[in-house]
Each structure stands twice: as structure tokens, then as C-alpha cells.
C-alpha positions in Angstrom: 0.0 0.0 0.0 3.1 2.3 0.3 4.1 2.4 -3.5 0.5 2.1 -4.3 1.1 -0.2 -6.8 -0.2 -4.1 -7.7 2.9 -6.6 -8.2 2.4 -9.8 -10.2 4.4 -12.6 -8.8 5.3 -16.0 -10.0 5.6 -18.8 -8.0 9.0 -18.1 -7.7 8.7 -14.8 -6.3 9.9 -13.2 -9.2 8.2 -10.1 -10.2 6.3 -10.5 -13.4 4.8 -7.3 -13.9 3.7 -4.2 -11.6 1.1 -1.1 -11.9 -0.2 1.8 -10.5 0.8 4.6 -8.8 -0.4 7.1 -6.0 -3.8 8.9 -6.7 -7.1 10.3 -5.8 -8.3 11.2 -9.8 -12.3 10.4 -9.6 -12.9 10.2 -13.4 -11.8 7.3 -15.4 -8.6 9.0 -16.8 -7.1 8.3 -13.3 -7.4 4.5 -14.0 -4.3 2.5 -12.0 -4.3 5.5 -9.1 -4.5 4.1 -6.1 -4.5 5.1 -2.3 -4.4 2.0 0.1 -4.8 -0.6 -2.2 -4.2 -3.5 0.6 -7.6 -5.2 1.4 -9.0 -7.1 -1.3 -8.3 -8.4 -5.0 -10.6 -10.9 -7.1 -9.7 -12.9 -10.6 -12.5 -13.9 -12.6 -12.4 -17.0 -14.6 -11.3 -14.4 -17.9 -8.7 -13.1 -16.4 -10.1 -9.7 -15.0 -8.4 -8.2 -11.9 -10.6 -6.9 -9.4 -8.7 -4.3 -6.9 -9.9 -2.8 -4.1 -8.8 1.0 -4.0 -10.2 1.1 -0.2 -8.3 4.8 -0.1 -10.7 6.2 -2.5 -13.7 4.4 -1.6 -13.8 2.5 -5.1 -13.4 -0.9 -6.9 -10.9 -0.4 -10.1 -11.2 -3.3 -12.9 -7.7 -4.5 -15.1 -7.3 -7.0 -18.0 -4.9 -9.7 -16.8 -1.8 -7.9 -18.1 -2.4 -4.8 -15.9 -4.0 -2.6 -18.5 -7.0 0.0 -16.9 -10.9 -1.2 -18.2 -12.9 1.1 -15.6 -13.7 2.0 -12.1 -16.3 2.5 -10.4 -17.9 4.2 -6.4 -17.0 7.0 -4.6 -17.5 7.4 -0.5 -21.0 7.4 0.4 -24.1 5.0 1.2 -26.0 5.1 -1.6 -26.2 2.4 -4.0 -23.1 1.4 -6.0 -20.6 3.5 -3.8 -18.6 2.7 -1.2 -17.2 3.5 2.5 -14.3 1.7 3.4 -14.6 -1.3 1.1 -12.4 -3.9 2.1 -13.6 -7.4 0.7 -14.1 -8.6 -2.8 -14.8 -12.5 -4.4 -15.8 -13.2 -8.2 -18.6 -15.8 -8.7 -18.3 -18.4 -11.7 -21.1 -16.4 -13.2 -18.8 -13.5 -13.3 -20.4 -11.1 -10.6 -18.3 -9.1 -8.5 -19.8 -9.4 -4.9 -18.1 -6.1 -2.9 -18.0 -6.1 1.3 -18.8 -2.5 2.1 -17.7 -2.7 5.6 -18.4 0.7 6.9 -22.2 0.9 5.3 -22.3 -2.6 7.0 -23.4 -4.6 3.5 -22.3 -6.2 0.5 -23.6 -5.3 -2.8 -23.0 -7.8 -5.7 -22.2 -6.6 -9.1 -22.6 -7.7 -13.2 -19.3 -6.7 -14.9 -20.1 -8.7 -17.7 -19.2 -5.7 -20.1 -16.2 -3.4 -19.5 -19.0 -0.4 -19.0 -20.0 0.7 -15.7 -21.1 -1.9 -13.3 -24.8 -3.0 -13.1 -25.8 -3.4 -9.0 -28.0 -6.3 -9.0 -28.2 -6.3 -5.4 -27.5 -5.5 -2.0 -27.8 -7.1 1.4 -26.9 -6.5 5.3 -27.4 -2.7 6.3 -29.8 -1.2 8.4 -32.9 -2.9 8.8 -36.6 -1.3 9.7 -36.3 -1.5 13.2 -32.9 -0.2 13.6 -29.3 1.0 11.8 -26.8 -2.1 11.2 -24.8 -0.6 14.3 -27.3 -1.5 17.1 -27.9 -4.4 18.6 -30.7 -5.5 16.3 -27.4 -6.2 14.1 -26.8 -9.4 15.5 -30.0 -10.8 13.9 -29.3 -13.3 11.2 -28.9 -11.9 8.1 -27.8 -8.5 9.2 -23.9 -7.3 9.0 -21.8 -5.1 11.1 -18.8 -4.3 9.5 -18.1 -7.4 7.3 -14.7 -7.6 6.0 -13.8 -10.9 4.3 -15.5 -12.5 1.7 -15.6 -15.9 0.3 -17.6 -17.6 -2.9 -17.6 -21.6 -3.2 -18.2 -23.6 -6.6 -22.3 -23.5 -6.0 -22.3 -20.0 -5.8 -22.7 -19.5 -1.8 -21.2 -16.3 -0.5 -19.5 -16.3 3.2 -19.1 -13.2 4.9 -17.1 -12.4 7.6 -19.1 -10.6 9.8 -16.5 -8.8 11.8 -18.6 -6.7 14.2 -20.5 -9.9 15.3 -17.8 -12.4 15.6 -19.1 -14.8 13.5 -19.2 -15.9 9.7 -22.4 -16.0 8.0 -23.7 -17.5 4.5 -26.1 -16.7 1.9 -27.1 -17.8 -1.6 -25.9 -15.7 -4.7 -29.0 -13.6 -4.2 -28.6 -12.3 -0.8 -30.6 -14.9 1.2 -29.5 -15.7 5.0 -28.3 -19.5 5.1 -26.3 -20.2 8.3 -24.4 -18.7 10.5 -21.8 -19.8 12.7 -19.6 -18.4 15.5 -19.5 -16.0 18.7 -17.3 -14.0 20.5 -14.1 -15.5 22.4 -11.6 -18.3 22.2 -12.7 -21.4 22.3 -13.3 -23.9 19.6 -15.6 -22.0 17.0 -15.5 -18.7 18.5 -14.4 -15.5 17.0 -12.6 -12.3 17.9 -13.0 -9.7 15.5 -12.6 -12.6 12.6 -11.0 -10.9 9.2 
């Protein structure tokens, strides 16, 4: 996150390619700025690289060779934008699912086309009887501040939901499953999982 730059390693640890530099550009002529890139990066099964810019509150898309396709959020809650973004996982569909830790949600992506990102939808959040950061957040199915993220070959999505000390899991569509967990240290138990 220092240089602000992606590195492409080998198994060998030899440095295959690097890009990016230091930024806060908001348009897409500032593709490959970054500030804090250091949270999350997804590969989709075509070779699209999926970084996390958490420094400017945004998701930044590359072709598997490093060269910019678009960007997209800025900080805020509304839909499609981001604050403090942290987790990201590509489903074998192709959808970019995004952990929006600070807005306490994920929201779930088509980048199918190399155009601005369709939201298909969003889960987590606030809820009618109460904001994601009261105590009605430990329901099942509600988030406070997620951070990791996880998609297995059926297309279930694992969150880690941080704030709760626990993991939970929905279908592709935003649908509580399970959840599993609890604060402290024995067997099972979280603190503050990542």
C-alpha cells in the first residue's frame, strides 16, 4: 500500500509485472491511481483483476496484463458506492460481490461488459427497526462491519461478519443460510474474525 502499486508474482517470487501509482483522480482518466490498495483483489475465470482501492472508496477493474478497463464508487451510502470497502470475491457467473464494511453490506455486481457496473443487489445494512450498528445487528442476516469475503463452486457467498464475531452464508441472491460463530476463544469462536 506504500508504493500504491499491484505486483504480479510467479511462484517463484519473481516479479512478473507491476502497476499503479499514487492517486485520488475520480474520473476514469485516473485509472491504476490508487491510495491504500491492501484489502481485497478478485480474478475472474477471464482473467479480469478486481482491486480494491479502499483509499478512495472505489473498486478499479484490469485486464490480466495490468492494462485500466474502468472503475467505479466513490465514499458514500447510496447504491453502487462505497465506505471503506475492504472485501471482494468473483462468482463463476462472473459477478463481483463487494464487502462495504463501513455501510455494514455487500452489494453484488454484473461486470459482464467493460461499461460501468450493473448493482444487481444489495444485502446487510440497516434494517426497519434499527441502523446495522445497534444491537438489532446481530439478527441473522444483518452485518456489522463485514470484511472478508468468500464464494464456493455452488455460488454461496461467506461473509465475515466482523462486528458480530461470527461468519455467515447466503445464496448468490442475498438470502441468509447459516451462520456460525461468537465472541471468544474457544473452539468455534471468534474475535473480530478478518
Amino acid at each position: 500500500p506504500a508504493s500504491a502499486t499491484i505486483l504480479v508474482n510467479t511462484s517463484g517470487y519473481l516479479c512478473v509485472s507491476k502497476w499503479g501509482k499514487p492517486g485520488r483522480g475520480a474520473s476514469l482518466l485516473h485509472g491504476g491511481e490508487f491510495m491504500a490498495p491492501m484489502y481485497g483483489l478478485a480474478i475472474d475465470q477471464q482473467g479480469s483483476i478486481f482491486v480494491v482501492d479502499n483509499g478512495n472508496n472505489r473498486i478499479q477493474k484490469f485486464d490480466r496484463t495490468g492494462n485500466f478497463i474502468i472503475l467505479w464508487g466513490n465514499f458514500g451510502a447510496a447504491n453502487a458506492i462505497f465506505h471503506n470497502p475492504t472485501g471482494i470475491a468473483c462468482d463463476a457467473k462472473g459477478d463481483v460481490y463487494v464487502v462495504d464494511t463501513n455501510n455494514h453490506r455487500v452489494q453484488k455486481f454484473d461486470t459482464s461488459t467493460n461499461v460501468l457496473p450493473q448493482l444487481l443487489t444489495k444485502w446487510g445494512g440497516s434494517s426497519e427497526a434499527g441502523h446495522a450498528s445497534s444491537p438489532l445487528a446481530q439478527e441473522a442476516g444483518q452485518l456489522r462491519s463485514p470484511w472478508g469475503i468468500a464464494v464456493d463452486g455452488q455460488g454461496d457467498v461467506y461473509v465475515t461478519d466482523t462486528g458480530n464475531h461470527r461468519v455467515e452464508k447466503f445464496d448468490r441472491e442475498g438470502n441468509f443460510i447459516a451462520q456460525w460463530g461468537g465472541f471468544g476463544g474457544g473452539d468455534g469462536q471468534f474475535n473480530f474474525p478478518y
